[in-house]
C-alpha positions as CSV (number, residue, x, y, z in Angstrom):
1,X,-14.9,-29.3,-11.5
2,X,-17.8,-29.5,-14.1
3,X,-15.2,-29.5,-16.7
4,X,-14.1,-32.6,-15.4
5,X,-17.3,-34.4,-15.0
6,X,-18.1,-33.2,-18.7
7,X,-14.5,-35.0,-19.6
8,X,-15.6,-38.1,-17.4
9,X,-19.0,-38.3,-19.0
10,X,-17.5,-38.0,-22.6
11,X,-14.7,-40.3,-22.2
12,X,-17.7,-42.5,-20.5
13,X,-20.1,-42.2,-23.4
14,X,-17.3,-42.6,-26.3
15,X,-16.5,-46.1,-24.7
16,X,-20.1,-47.1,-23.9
17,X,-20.2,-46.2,-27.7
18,X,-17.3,-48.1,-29.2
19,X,-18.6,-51.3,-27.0
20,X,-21.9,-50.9,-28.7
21,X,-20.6,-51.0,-32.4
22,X,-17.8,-53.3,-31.7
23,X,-20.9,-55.8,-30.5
24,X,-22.3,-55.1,-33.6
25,X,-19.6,-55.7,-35.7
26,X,-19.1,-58.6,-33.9
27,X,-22.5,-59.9,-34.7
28,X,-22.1,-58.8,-38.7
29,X,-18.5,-60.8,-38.7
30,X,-20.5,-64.0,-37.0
31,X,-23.1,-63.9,-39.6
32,X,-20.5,-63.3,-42.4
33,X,-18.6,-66.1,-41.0
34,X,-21.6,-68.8,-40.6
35,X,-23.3,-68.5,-44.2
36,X,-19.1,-68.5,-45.6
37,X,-17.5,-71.0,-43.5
38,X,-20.9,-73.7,-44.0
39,X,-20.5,-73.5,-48.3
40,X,-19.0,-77.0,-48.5
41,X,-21.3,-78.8,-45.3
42,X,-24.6,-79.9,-46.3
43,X,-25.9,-77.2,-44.2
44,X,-25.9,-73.7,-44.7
45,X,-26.6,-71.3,-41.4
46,X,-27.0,-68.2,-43.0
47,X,-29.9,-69.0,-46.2
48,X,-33.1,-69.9,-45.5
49,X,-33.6,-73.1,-47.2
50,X,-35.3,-76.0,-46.3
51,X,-34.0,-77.6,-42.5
52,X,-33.9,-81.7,-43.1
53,X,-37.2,-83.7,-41.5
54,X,-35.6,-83.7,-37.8
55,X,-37.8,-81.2,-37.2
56,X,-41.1,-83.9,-37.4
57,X,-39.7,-85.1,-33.7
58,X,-38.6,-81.7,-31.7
59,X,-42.1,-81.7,-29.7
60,X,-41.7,-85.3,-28.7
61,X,-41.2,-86.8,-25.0
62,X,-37.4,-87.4,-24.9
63,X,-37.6,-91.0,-25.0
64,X,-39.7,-90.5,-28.4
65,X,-37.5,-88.3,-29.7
66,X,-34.1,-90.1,-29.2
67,X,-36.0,-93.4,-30.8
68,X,-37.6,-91.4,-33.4
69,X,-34.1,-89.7,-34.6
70,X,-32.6,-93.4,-35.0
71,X,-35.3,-93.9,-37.4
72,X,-34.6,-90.3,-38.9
73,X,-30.6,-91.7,-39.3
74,X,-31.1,-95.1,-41.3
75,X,-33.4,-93.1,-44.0
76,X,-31.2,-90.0,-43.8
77,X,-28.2,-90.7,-46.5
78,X,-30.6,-90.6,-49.0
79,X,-32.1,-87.4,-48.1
80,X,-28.7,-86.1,-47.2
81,X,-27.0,-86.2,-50.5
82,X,-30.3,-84.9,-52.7
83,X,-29.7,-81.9,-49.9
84,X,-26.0,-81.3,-50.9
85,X,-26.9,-81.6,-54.2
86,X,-29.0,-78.6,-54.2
87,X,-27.1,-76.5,-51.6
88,X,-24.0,-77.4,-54.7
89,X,-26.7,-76.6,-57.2
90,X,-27.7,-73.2,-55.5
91,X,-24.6,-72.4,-54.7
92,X,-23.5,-72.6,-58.7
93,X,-26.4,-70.6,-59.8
94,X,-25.8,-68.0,-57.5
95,X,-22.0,-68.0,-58.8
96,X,-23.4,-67.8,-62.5
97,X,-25.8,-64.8,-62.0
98,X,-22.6,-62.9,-60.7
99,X,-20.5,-63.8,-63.5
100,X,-18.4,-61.7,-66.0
101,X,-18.9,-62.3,-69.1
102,X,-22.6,-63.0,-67.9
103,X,-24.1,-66.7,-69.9
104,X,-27.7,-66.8,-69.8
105,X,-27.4,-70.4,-71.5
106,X,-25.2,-71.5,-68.7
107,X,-27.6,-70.2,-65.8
108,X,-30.9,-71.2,-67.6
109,X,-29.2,-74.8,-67.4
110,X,-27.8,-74.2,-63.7
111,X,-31.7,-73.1,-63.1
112,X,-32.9,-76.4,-64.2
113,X,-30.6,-78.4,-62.4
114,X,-31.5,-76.0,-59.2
115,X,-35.1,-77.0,-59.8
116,X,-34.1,-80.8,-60.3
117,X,-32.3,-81.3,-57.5
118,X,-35.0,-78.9,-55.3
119,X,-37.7,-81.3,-56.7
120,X,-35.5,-84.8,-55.4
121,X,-34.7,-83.2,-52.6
122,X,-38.6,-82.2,-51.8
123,X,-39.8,-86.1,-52.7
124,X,-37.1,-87.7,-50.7
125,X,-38.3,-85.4,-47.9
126,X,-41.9,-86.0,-48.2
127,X,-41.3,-89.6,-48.4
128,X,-39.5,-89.8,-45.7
129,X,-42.0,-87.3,-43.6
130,X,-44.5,-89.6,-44.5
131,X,-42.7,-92.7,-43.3
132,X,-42.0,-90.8,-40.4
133,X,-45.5,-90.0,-39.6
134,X,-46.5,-93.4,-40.0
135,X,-44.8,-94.4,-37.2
136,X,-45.8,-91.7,-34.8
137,X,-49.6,-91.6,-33.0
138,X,-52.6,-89.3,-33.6
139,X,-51.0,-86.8,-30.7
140,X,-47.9,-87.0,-31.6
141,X,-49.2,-85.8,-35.6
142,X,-50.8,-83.2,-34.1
143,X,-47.3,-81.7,-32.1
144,X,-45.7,-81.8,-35.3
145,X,-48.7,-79.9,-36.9
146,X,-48.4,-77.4,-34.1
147,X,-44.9,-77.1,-34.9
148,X,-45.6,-76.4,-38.4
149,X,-48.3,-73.7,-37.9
150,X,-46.2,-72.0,-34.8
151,X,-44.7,-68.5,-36.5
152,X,-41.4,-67.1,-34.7
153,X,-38.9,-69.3,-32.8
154,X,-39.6,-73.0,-33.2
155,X,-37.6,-73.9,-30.1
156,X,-40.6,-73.2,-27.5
157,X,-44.0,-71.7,-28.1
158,X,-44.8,-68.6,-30.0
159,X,-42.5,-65.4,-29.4
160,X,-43.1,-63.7,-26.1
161,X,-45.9,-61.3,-26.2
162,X,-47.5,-62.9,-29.3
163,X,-50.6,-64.9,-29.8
164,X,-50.2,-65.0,-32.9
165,X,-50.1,-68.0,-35.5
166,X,-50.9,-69.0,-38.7
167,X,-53.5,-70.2,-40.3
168,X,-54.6,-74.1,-40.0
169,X,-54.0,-75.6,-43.4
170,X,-57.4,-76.7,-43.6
171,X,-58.3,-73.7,-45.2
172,X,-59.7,-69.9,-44.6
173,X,-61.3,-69.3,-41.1
């Protein structure tokens, strides 16, 4: 009898097991998949580069934020395509510093036109951010302030269990 239950509990574990690294897998091939199958969109899921200004309106009152995000859509074109052009501009450096035969000439000029576009890109979306802000009231500032200072997940408060937060920009405290 025990040699059975021993059997069960293998045969038990070595499935419990495969679930657990075929769920993992799963999650590496998702990953793989989102920074891969985004290269051509304007966005990319999978690097950390700058998100797009939407996120001035995320801690607005509905109402707010569905008025506020028509705004965000007449400026956006502009913003959109200095984006693209440094997710292309990235994306061609990185392809560069990969390369064989490796051309530092060719990725010193792929660098400056990373930093160009970067530097467009980061004017547009301070422009815009500023427009933006214009248009929003001394509270509603101060929510996308608190969005800016919040560490972890940006969908809610601060991650479960933390207090923690950054530093107002106004300086050490």
């Amino acid at each position: 009898m025990t040699k059975m239950n021993g059997r069960r509990g293998l045969a038990a574990a070595l499935i419990i097991s495969i679930a657990v690294n075929l769920f993992f897998i799963g999650g590496i091939a998702f990953r793989f998949y989102l920074m891969h199958s985004s290269m051509n969109a304007e966005t990319n899921a999978g690097r950390p580069l700058p998100p797009n200004i939407s996120w001035l309106v995320r801690d607005l009152a509905p109402e707010r934020q569905e008025e506020m995000r028509a705004k965000l859509r007449e400026r956006g074109m502009e913003g959109r395509t200095a984006r693209i052009r440094m997710f292309k501009a990235q994306r061609e450096s990185n392809r560069l510093m990969t390369a064989d035969p490796f051309d530092a000439e060719a990725l010193a000029a792929a660098f400056t036109a990373l930093r160009d576009a970067a530097n467009e890109y980061q004017r547009l979306s301070h422009l815009q951010t500023a427009e933006i802000l214009n248009e929003l009231s001394v509270d509603e500032r101060r929510k996308a302030v608190e969005f800016i200072n919040r560490r972890g997940p940006r969908d809610g408060g601060p991650p479960l269990g933390s207090e923690v937060t950054r530093r107002p920009f106004g300086g050490p405290q």
